[in-house]
Every structure is written in C-alpha cells, then in structure tokens.
N, C-alpha and C positions, 0 to 999 in steps of 0.2 A: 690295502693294509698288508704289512709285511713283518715278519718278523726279523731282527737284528739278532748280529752273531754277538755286538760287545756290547758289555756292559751301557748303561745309560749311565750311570756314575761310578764311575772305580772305585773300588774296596778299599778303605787306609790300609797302609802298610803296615799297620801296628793295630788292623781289626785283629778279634780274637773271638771268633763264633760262642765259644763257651762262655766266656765273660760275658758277652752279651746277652746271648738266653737268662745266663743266671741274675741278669739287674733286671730286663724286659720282662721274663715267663716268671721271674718266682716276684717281681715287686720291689724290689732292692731297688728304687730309684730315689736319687739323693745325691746329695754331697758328697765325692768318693775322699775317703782320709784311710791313713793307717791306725790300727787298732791293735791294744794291744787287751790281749783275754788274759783270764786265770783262770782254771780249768781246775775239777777236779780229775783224777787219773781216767776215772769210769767214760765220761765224757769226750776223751781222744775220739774214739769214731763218731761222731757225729761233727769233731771239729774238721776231720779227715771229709767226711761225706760233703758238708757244706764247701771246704775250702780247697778238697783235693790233697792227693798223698806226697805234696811237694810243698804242703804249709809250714810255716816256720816257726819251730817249738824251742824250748829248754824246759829242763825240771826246775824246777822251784823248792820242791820238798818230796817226802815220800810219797806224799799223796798230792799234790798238784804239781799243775807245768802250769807255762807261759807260752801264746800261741800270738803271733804277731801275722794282722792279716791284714787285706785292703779291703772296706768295705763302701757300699755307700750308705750312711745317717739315713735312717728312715725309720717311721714308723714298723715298719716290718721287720729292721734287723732287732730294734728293740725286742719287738714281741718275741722275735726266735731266742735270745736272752734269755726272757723274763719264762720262757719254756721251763728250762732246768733251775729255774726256783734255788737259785744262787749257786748253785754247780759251775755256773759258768758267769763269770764277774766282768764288767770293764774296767782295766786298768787306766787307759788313757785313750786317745786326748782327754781332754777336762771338758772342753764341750759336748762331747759323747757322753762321761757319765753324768753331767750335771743334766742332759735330756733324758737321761735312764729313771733321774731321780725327781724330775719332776714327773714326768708318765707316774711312776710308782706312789708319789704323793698323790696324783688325781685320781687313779685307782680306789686308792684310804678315804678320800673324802667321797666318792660316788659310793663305796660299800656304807657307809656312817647314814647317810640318806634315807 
C-alpha cells in the first residue's frame, strides 16, 4: 500500500470550500434558489454572519433593507427565519414562502393540541 501524490478525483473548478461547509456542517441541504429577505435594520449582522460581507442588500425604508441571497430550501433555512420572529421575512420565490407558511400553520395546529 502506498500513498498517491494526486488527487483520486479532482476538485470542480467552481468548488468553493465555504459554500460547502455551510450546506454540509450547518444543514442547508436542499434546493439551492435565489431569495430574497426583508430585514429589519437590527438584523444586518446576522444577515452579514450567515451570508458574508459581500451580500447583496438595498434599503427599503428607515427601518428595513432588502438582502438577496442564495440559499438552499430546507427545513433548516426555515427555522434560522422563523428565529427572528418576523424581523427577517421571505419575500420571494413564492415557493419559499408558501413552505414558510405552511411550516408556521403546522406549528398553530401542534400548539392547539
């Protein structure tokens, strides 16, 4: 037995170590789409922390922005959402928050029980 100097499978061109950690180590595996948030002002560093200081924002008003990100649909990005208890909203796709809002309706029906 010996060890090899190359690779057994070469690295894509378009790997990217941090994206990867952050779908594999924090859960984010899913469907990847573009999203887009509503934020309120308070909540920028956490939109920073998750997504990096190269995210893509506009103000909206005094008190929110808009943060356009790539995520992947998952139970887990829901949850990191449903965190800041509407500080931080899905604006689109339509399929993102129509999963936001059925999660949040099975929630209402499990507390009623």
């Amino acid at each position: 037995m010996e060890i090899l100097v190359e690779d057994a499978v070469p690295e894509p061109e378009d790997f990217n170590l941090e994206d990867y950690s952050r779908k594999v180590f924090e859960m984010f595996d899913g469907e990847e789409v573009d999203v887009v948030l509503e934020c309120k002002n308070e909540f920028m560093k956490y939109i920073i922390d998750r997504f990096g200081e190269d995210v893509d924002t506009d103000p909206i008003s005094r008190t929110t922005f808009e943060a356009r990100v790539r995520v992947a649909l998952s139970p887990t990005f829901y949850a990191w959402v449903f965190t800041f208890e509407g500080g931080i909203r899905i604006v689109s796709p339509e399929k993102a928050v129509e999963d936001i809002v059925k999660m949040a309706k099975k929630l209402v029906k499990a507390e009623r029980k």
